[in-house]
C-alpha positions in Angstrom: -55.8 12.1 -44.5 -56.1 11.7 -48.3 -56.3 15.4 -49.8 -58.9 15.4 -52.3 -59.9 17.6 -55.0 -63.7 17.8 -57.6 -63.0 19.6 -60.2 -66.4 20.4 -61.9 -67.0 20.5 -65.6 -69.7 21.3 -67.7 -72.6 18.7 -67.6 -74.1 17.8 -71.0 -77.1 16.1 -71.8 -77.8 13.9 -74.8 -81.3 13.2 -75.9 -81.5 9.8 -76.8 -85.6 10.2 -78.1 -88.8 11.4 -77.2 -88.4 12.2 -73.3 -85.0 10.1 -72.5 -81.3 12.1 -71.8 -78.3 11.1 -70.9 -76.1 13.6 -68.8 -72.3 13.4 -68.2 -72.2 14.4 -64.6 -68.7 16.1 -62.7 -66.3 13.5 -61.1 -66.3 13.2 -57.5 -63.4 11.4 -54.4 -61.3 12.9 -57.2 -57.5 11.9 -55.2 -53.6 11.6 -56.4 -55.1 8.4 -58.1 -58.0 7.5 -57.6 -61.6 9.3 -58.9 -65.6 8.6 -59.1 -67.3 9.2 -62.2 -70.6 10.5 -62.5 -73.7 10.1 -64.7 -77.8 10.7 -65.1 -79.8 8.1 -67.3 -83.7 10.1 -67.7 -86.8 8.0 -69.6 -89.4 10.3 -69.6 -91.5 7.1 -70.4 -90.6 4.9 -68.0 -88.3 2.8 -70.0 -85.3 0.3 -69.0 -81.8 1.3 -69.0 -79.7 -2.2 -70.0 -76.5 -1.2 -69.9 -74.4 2.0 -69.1 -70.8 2.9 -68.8 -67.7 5.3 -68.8 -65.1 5.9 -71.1 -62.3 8.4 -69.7 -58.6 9.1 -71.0 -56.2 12.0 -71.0 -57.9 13.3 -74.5 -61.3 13.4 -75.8 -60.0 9.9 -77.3 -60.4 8.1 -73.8 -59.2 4.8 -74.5 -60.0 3.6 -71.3 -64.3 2.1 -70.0 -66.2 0.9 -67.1 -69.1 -0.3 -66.4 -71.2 1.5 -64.2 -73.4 0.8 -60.9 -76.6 2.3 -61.5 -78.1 3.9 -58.4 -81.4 2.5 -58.2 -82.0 -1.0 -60.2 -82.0 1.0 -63.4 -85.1 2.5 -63.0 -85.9 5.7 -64.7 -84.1 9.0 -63.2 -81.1 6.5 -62.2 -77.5 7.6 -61.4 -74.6 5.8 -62.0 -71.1 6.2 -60.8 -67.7 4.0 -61.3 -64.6 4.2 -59.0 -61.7 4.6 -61.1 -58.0 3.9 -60.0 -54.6 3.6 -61.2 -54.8 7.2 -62.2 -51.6 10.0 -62.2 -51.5 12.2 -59.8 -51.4 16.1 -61.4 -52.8 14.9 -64.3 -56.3 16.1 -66.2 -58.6 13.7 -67.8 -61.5 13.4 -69.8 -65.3 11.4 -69.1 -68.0 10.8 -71.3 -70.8 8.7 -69.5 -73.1 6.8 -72.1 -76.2 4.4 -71.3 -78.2 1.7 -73.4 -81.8 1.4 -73.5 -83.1 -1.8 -75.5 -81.0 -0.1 -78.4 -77.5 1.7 -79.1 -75.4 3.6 -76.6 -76.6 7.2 -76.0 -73.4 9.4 -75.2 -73.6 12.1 -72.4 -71.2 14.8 -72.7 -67.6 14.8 -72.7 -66.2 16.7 -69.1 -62.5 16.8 -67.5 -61.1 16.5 -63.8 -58.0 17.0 -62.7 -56.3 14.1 -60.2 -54.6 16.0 -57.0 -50.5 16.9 -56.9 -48.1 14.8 -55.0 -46.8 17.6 -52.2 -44.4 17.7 -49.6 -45.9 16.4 -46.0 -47.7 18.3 -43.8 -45.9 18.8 -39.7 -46.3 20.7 -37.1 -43.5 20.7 -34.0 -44.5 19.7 -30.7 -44.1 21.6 -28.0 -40.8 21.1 -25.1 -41.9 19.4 -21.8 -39.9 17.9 -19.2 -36.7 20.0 -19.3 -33.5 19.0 -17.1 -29.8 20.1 -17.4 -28.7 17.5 -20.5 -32.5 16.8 -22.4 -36.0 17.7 -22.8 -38.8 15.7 -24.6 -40.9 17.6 -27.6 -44.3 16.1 -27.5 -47.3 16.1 -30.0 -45.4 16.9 -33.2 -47.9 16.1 -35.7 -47.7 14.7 -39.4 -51.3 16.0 -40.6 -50.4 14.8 -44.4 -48.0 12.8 -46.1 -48.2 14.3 -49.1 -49.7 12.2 -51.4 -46.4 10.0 -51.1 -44.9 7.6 -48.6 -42.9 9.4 -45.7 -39.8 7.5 -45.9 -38.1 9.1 -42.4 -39.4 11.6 -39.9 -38.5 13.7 -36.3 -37.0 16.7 -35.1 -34.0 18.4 -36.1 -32.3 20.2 -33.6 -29.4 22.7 -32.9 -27.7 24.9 -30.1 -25.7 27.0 -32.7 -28.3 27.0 -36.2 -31.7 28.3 -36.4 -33.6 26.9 -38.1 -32.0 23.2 -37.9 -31.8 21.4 -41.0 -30.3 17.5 -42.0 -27.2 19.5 -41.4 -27.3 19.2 -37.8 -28.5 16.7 -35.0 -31.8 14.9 -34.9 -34.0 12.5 -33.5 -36.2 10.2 -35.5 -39.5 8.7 -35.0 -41.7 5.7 -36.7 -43.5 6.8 -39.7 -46.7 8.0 -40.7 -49.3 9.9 -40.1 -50.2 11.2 -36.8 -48.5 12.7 -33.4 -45.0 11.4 -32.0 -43.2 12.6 -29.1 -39.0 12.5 -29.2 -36.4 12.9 -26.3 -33.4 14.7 -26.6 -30.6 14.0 -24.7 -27.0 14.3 -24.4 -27.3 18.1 -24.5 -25.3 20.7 -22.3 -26.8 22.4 -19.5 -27.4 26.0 -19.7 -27.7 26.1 -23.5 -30.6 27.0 -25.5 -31.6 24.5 -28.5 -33.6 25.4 -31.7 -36.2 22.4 -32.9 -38.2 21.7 -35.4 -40.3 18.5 -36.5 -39.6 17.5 -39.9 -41.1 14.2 -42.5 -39.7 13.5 -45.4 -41.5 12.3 -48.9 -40.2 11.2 -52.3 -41.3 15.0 -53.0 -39.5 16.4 -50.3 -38.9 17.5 -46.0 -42.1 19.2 -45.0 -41.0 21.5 -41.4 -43.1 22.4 -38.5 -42.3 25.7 -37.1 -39.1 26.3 -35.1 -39.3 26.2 -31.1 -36.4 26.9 -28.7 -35.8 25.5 -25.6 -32.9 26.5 -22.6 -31.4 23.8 -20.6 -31.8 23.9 -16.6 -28.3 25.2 -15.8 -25.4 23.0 -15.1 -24.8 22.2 -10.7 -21.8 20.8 -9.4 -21.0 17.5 -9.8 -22.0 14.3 -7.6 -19.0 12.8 -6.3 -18.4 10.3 -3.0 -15.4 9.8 -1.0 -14.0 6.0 -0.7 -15.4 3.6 1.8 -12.8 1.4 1.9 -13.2 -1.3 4.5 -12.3 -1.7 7.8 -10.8 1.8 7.0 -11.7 4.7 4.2 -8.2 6.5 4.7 -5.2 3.4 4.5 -1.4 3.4 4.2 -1.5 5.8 6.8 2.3 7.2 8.3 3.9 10.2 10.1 3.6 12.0 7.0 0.9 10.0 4.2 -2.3 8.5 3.6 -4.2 7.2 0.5 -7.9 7.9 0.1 -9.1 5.5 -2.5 -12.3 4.2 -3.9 -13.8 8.0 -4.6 -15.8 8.3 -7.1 -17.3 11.3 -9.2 -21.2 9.7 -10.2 -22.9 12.8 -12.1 -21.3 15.5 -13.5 -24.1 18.4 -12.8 -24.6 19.0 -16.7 -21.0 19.9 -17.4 -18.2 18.1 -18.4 -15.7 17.4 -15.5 -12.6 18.7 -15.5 -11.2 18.0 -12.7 -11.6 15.5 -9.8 -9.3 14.7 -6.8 -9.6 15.4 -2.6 -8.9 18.1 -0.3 -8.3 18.0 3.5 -7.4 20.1 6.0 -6.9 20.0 10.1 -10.1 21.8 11.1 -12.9 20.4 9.0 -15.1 21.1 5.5 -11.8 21.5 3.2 -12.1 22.8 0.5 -10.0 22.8 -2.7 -8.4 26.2 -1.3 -6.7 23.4 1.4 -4.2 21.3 0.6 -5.2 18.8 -2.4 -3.9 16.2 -4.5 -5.5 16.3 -8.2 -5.6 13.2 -10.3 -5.5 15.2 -13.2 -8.7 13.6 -14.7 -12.2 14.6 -16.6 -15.2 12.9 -16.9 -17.1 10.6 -14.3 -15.7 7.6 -12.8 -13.8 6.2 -9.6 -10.5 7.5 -9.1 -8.1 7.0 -6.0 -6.0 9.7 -4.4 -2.9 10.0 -2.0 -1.9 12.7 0.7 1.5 13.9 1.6 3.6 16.3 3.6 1.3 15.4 6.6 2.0 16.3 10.3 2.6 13.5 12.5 -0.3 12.4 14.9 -2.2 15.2 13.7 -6.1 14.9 12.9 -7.2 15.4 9.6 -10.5 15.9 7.8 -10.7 14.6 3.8 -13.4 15.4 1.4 -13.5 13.9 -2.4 -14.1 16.8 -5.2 -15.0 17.1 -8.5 -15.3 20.4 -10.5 -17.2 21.3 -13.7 -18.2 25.4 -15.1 -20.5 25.2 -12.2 -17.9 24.6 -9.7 -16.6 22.3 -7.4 -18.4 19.3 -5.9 -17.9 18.2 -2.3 -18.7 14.3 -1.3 -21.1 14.8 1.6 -19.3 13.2 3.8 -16.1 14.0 5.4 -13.5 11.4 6.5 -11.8 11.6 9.5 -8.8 10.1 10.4 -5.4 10.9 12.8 -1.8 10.7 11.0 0.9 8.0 13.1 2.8 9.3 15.9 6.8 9.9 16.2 7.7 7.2 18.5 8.2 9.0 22.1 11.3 9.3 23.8 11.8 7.5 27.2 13.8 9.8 29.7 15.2 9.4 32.9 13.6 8.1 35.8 12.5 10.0 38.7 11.4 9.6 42.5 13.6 6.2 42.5 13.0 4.5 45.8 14.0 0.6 47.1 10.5 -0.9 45.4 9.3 2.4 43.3 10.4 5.1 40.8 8.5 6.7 38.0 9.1 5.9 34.5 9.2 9.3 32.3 8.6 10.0 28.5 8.4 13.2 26.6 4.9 14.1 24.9 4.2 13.2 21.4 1.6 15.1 19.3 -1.6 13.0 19.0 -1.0 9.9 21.3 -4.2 9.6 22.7 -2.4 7.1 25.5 0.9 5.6 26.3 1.9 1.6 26.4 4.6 1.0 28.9 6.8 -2.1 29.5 8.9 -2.8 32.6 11.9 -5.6 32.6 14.6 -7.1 34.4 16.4 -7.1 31.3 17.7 -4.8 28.3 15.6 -7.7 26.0 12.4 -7.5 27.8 11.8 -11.1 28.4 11.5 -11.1 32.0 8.8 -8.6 32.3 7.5 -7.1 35.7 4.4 -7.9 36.4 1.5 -5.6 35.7 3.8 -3.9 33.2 3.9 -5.9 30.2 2.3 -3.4 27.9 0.8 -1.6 30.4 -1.8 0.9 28.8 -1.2 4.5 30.4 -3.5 7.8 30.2 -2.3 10.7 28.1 0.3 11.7 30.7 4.2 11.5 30.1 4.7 10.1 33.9 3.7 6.9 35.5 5.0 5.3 38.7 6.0 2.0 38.6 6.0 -0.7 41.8 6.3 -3.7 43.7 9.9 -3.5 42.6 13.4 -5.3 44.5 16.0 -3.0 45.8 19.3 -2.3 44.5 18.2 -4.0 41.3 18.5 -2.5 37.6 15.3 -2.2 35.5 14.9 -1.2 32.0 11.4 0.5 30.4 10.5 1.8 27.2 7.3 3.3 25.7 4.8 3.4 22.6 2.6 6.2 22.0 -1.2 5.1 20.5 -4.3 6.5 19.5 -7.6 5.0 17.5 -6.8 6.4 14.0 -10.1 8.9 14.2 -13.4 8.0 13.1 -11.7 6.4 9.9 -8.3 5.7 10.1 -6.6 2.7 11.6 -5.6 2.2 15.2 -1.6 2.8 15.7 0.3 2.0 18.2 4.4 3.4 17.7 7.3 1.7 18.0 9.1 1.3 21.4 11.4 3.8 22.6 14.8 3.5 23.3 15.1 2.0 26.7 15.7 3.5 29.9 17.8 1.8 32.8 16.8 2.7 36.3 18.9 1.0 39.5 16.4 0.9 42.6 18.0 2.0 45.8 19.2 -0.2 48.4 17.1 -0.1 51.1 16.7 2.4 53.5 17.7 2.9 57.4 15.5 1.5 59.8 16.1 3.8 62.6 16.9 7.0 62.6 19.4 9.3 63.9 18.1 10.9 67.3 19.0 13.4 70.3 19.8 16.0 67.5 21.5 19.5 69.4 23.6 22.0 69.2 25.8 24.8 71.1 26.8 28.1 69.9 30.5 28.5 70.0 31.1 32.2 68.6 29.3 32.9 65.2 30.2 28.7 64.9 27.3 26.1 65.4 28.1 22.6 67.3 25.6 20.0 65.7 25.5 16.7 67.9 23.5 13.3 67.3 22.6 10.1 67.9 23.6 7.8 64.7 20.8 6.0 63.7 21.5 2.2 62.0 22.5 3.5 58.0 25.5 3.1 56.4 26.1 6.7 56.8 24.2 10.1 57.3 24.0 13.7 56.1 23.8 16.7 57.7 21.9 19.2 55.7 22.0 23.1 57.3 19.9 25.9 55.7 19.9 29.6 56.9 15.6 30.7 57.6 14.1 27.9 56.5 13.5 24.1 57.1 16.1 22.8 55.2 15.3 20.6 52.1 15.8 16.6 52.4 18.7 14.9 49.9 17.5 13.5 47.0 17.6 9.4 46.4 20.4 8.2 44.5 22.5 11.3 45.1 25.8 11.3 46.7 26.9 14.3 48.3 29.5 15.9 49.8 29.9 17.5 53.1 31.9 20.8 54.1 32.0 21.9 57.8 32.2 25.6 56.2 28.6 26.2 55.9 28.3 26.8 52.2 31.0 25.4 50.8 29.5 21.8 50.9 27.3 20.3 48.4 24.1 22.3 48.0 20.7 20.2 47.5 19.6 21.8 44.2 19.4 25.2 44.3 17.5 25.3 47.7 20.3 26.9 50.0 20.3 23.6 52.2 24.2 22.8 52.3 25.9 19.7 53.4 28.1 20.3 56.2 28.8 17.0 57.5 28.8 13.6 54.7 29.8 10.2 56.3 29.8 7.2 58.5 31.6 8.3 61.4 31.0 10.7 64.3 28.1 12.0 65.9 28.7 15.8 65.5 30.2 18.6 63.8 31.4 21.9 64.2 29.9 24.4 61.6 31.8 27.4 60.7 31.5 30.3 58.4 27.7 31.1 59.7 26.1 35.1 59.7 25.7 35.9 63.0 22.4 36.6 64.2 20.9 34.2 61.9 19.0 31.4 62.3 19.6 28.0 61.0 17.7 25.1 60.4 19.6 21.4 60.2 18.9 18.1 60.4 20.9 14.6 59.7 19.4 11.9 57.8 20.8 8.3 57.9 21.3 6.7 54.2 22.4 3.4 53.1 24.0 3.0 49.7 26.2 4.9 47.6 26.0 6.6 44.3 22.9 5.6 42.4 21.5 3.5 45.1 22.1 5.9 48.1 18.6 5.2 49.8 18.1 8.1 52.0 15.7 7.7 55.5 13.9 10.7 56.9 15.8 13.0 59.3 16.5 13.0 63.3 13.9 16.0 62.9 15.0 19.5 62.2 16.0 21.7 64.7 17.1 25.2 64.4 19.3 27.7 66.5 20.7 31.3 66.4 24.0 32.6 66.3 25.3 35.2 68.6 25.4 38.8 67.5 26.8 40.5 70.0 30.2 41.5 70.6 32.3 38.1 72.2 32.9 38.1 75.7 36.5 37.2 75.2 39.1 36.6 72.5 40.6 33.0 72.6 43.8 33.8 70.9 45.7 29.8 71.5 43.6 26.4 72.6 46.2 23.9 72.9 46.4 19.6 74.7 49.7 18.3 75.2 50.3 14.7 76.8 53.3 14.5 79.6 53.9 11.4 82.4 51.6 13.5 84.6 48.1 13.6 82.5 47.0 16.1 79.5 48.6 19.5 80.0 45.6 22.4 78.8 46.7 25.9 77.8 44.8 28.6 76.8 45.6 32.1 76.3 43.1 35.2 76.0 43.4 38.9 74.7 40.7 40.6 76.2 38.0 39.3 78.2 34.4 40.2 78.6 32.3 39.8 81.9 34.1 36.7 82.1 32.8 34.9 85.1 34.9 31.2 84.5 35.9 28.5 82.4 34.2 25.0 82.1 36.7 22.3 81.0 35.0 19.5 79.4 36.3 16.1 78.0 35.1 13.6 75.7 36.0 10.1 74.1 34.1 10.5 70.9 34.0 14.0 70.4 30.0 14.1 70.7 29.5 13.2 74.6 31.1 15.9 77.0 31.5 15.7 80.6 32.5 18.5 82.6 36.2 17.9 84.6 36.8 21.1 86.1 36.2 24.7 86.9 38.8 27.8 86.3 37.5 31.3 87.2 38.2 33.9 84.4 39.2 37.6 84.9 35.9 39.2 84.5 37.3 41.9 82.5 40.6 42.6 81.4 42.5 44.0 77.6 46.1 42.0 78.9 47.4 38.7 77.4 46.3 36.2 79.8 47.5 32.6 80.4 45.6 29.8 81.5 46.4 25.8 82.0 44.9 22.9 83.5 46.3 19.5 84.5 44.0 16.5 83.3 45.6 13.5 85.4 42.4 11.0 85.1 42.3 10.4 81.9 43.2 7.1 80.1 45.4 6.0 77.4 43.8 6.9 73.7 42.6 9.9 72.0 40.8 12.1 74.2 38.7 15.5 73.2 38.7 19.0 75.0 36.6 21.9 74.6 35.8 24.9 76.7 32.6 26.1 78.0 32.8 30.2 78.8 30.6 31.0 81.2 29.5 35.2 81.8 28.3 36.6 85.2 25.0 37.1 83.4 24.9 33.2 82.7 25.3 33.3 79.1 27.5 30.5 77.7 29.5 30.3 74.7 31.7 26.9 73.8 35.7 26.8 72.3 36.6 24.7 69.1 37.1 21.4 70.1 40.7 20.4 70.0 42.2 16.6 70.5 45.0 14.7 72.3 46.4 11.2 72.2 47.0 10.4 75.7 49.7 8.0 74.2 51.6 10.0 71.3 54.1 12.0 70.5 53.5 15.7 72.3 55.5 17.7 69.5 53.6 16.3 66.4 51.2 13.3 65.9 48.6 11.9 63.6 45.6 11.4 66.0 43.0 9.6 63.5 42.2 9.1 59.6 39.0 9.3 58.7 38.1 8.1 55.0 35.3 8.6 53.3 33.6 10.0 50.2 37.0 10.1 48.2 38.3 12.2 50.6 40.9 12.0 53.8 40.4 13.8 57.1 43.7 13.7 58.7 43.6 14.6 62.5 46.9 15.8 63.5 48.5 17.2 66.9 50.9 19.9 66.5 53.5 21.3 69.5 54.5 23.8 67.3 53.4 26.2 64.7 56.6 24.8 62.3 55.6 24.4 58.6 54.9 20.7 58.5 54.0 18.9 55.0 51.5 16.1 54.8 51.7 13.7 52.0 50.1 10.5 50.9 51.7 7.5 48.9 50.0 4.9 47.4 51.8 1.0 48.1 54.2 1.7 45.0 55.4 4.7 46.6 53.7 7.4 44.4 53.0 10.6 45.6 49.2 11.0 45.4 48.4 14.0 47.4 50.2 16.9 49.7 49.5 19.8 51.8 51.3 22.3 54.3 50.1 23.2 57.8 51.7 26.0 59.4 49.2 26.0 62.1 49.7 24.6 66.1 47.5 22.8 68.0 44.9 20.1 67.3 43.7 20.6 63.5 42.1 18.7 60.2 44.0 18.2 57.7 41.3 17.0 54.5 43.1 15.6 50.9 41.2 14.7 47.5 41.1 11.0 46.8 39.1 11.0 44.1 40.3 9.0 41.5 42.2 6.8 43.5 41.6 3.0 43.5 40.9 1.3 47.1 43.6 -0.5 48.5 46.8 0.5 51.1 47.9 3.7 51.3 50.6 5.9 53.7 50.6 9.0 55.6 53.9 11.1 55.9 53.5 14.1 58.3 57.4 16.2 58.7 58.2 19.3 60.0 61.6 19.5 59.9 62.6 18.0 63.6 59.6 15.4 63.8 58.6 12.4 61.1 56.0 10.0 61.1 53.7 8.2 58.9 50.8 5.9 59.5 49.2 2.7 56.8 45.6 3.3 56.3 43.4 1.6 53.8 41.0 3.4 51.3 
């Protein structure tokens, strides 16, 4: 809009005759350059006006005309104007309008005008719209004027710190000229309030709106995502590291980052009060990140973070993944069998399952069938079949699980290996016709073998005693409780080996009741394969007071037969004596009848000629009977119907490393028992002082198979016997 200004003057009129005037009238549209001129032509008697025109100047000289453009076809009362240009702004000038009539000009009077001053433009700021965090627009600023001069730049100027803004500070510029415009700030910081202030600018000057202010939305947390790498987000993983990469902080909430990184923890949602790993870096972009002093096969949880004045920033979603697994540790096999045992491992934290392999061989080529990474449950057990007997197997493991939601499967590496030796197999038959007689507070366990190698018998006092354990060896002791015990179950052995059918069992509580059994085995050592018992029976020992005291139980063989003496202290309701005789020691057969005294506190002396035996080792015992009918049985004592009456080795019996020497004594002279090996080494010794029929037991153990001799001398009498071990 032009800014214009009429300056009026005084009008004077020039009489040009009778009735005719000219008149000088005020300039109109006066502008910074531009003006109309004015001016009246009267003929009172309706004459022409010819001509007519303006002269104008800055002094009552003019020096400058124009023509004018009558109003109305020159006709009397007509007006005429001119439109002047080219003018000075601010500057006054003089007019003098003058007309023509058929004769000489007639001058109208001399006025002035003033053209209008060049000024600074006219602006009015906007108002803010649109606000966010980091800009705002300012809308309808408004250049209402430029001035009278060209605007050469205009916009706003704007400031967080200065009010008002000036060129000093930041701004935003807009085309030119007249009119509204709208600007957009941006780049600002969040939370902060900005003064504004529309400004154009003229060859005279900056022309200002007023000042606004504006805050910022306050800053939020930043906008950051965690990695998605593919397959997995979390890779490299280990026992004890993982990398997180690909992360990424996209918008940084109105403030600057300063920080950007992950967190993770074991429960879920970390937060950067977890553990974290911080890149170190500001600003926006993708950054990668690695995590350490992890827990092996632990599950963890791992957010992406980025922090700015506002706080931290979380990615929304949490990655989940489980750390490897320590490689498990294979241990020794259990509940080994002929065609079965179970493998065993120890636990290891976050296996979600096992992998098991099974071979005939420490490389694992020849694999077993249905084992060749066999996938197992999350159990530290697992039985293993359809296996050959007395045959050595070898297994290892792997732990696995799935790597959690984003993690890689793992699978550990194998164990070392485990050897396991099957057992032989077992007995077919077992032993049968299992009894027993009470001799005294002593127990006299008979049996049919069954078809092992060998058999146990297992004794426990009050309870069913407990079966051997596959691949054990064990050792037998007549003396209840000095034998081998089967764990800590109080079921002794009291009889290991492949001989005889029964055994006397001494040391026992009387008044107590035992339970025993014998159970047939094949095998030895690792492989002993063990087949269930002749089924436990159970028996009590006497508690009352002995009806006599057997002081001397003696066999002697002469021309005649086997000589039997027996001697007694005191005697007890002794009704009579039961001689019985065996071949095996297990099957006796009464041979004759001698009464006792009933009662008596004397020495007494008994004897008994056996005449119908045969040549060979022959087996006594005697069977007391009372008046009430109560029975009690000797200690079994033995004879060789062919051998020497003052001393004589009736039997060897070898067998679990040891030596059961059955010797025949006359006398109750210190005799020494030694054993030589075939180079004539002394391996082993003992002394008896003892008479009678006794067992003499040595350690072998140690001792390589092969021949070996017996020396039995007690000062009068030597002999020896060859046995092989």
């Amino acid at each position: 809009m032009k800014k214009f200004i009429i300056l009026l003057a005084l009008v004077t009129t020039y009489y040009l005759g009778i009735g005719q005037s000219v008149t000088t009238n005020a300039a109109s549209m006066v502008s910074y350059t531009t003006a109309t001129l004015n001016g009246t032509f009267t003929d009172c008697n309706g004459g022409w006006l010819f001509n007519a025109g303006f002269d104008y100047g800055l002094t009552i000289g003019y020096g400058s005309n124009i023509g004018s453009t009558p109003g109305a076809s020159n006709v009397n009362g007509s007006t005429c104007y001119s439109n002047i240009s080219g003018l000075t702004a601010g500057t006054t000038y003089h007019v003098q309008f003058k007309a023509m009539a058929g004769g000489p000009y007639y001058l109208g009077g001399d006025i002035t005008f003033t053209t209008a001053s060049y000024t600074t433009p006219t602006v009015t700021t906007g108002t803010a719209a649109n606000i966010a965090q980091t800009s705002f627009d300012v809308n309808i600023n408004n250049v209402s004027s430029d001035g009278g001069a060209t605007i050469t730049e205009q916009g706003v100027y704007y400031s967080s710190v200065n009010n008002p803004p000036t060129n000093a500070d930041s701004k935003i510029n807009s085309p030119t000229g007249v009119g509204n415009y709208d600007v957009s700030l941006t780049g600002l910081t969040a939370g902060t309030t900005y003064y504004v202030r529309a400004f154009a600018i003229n060859s005279i000057g900056t022309g200002y709106g007023s000042v606004i202010s504006q805050l910022t939305n306050s800053p939020s947390v930043p906008t950051v995502s965690i990695g998605s790498t593919l397959p997995d987000a979390i890779t490299s993983i280990t026992t004890t590291t993982a990398n997180c990469n690909g992360n990424n902080a996209t918008l940084d909430g109105g403030a600057t980052i300063t920080d950007k990184g992950i967190c993770w923890n074991t429960g879920g949602s970390p937060t950067i009060s977890d553990f974290t790993y911080s890149t170190g870096t500001s600003g926006t972009g993708s950054f990668n990140a690695n995590m350490g002093s992890l827990s092996a096969g632990t599950t963890y949880y791992v957010r992406a973070y980025a922090t700015n004045s506002a706080g931290p920033g979380y990615s929304s979603t949490e990655r989940v993944f489980i750390t490897n697994t320590n490689t498990p540790t294979a241990a020794a096999a259990s509940n080994i069998d002929a065609t079965t045992f179970y493998a065993n491992w120890n636990a290891t934290t976050g296996a979600q399952s096992y992998r098991l392999d099974v071979a005939t061989d420490a490389t694992f080529t020849s694999m077993v069938s249905g084992f060749d990474n066999r996938s197992i449950a999350n159990v530290t057990t697992e039985q293993v079949f359809g296996l050959s007997a007395n045959t050595a197997y070898y297994y290892r493991v792997r732990a696995y699980h799935d790597g959690g939601a984003d993690g890689a499967s793992f699978t550990s590496a194998s164990s070392s290996y485990q050897t396991v030796t099957t057992l032989v197999s077992a007995p077919t038959t077992s032993a049968s016709n299992l009894k027993y007689e009470t001799i005294g507070n002593d127990m006299n366990i008979t049996w049919t073998n069954g078809d092992g190698s060998g058999r146990l018998v297992t004794m426990k006092a009050g309870a069913v005693s407990d079966p051997p354990v596959g691949g054990t060896t064990y050792t037998g002791n007549a003396a209840f409780g000095s034998g081998d015990q089967i764990g800590a179950t109080g079921t002794y052995i009291v009889y290991s080996g492949n001989a005889k059918g029964s055994v006397l069992v001494t040391g026992l509580t009387p008044g107590t009741i035992y339970y025993f059994d014998v159970v047939e085995y094949n095998g030895t050592g690792s492989s002993t394969n063990y087949k269930g018992g002749a089924g436990a029976a159970s028996g009590f020992t006497d508690h009352s007071a002995l009806p006599i005291e057997l002081v001397d139980f003696s066999a002697n063989s002469n021309p005649n037969g086997i000589e039997l003496n027996w001697t007694t202290a005191t005697e007890i309701n002794n009704n009579y004596f039961e001689i019985q005789r065996s071949i095996d020691g297990i099957e006796f057969t009464d041979v004759a009848r001698v009464n006792g005294a009933g009662n008596s506190n004397i020495i007494l002396n008994y004897n008994f000629l056996d005449n119908n035996v045969s040549n060979g080792i022959v087996y006594y015992r005697l069977k007391q009977i009372d008046f009430n009918g109560k029975a009690n049985l000797s200690k079994m004592i033995f004879v060789n119907a062919d051998g020497n009456n003052s001393l004589d080795i009736i039997k060897v019996i070898s067998e679990n490393n040891q030596l059961d020497i059955y010797l025949n004594k006359a006398n109750d002279q210190s005799s020494v028992i030694s054993v030589y090996n075939s180079n004539g080494q002394l391996i082993n010794e003992s002394i008896s002082n003892k008479k009678g029929s006794q067992v003499v037991r040595m350690n072998m153990s140690g001792n390589a198979s092969g021949i070996y001799f017996i020396n039995v001398e007690d000062g009068i009498n030597k002999i020896s016997k060859k046995i092989l071990l």
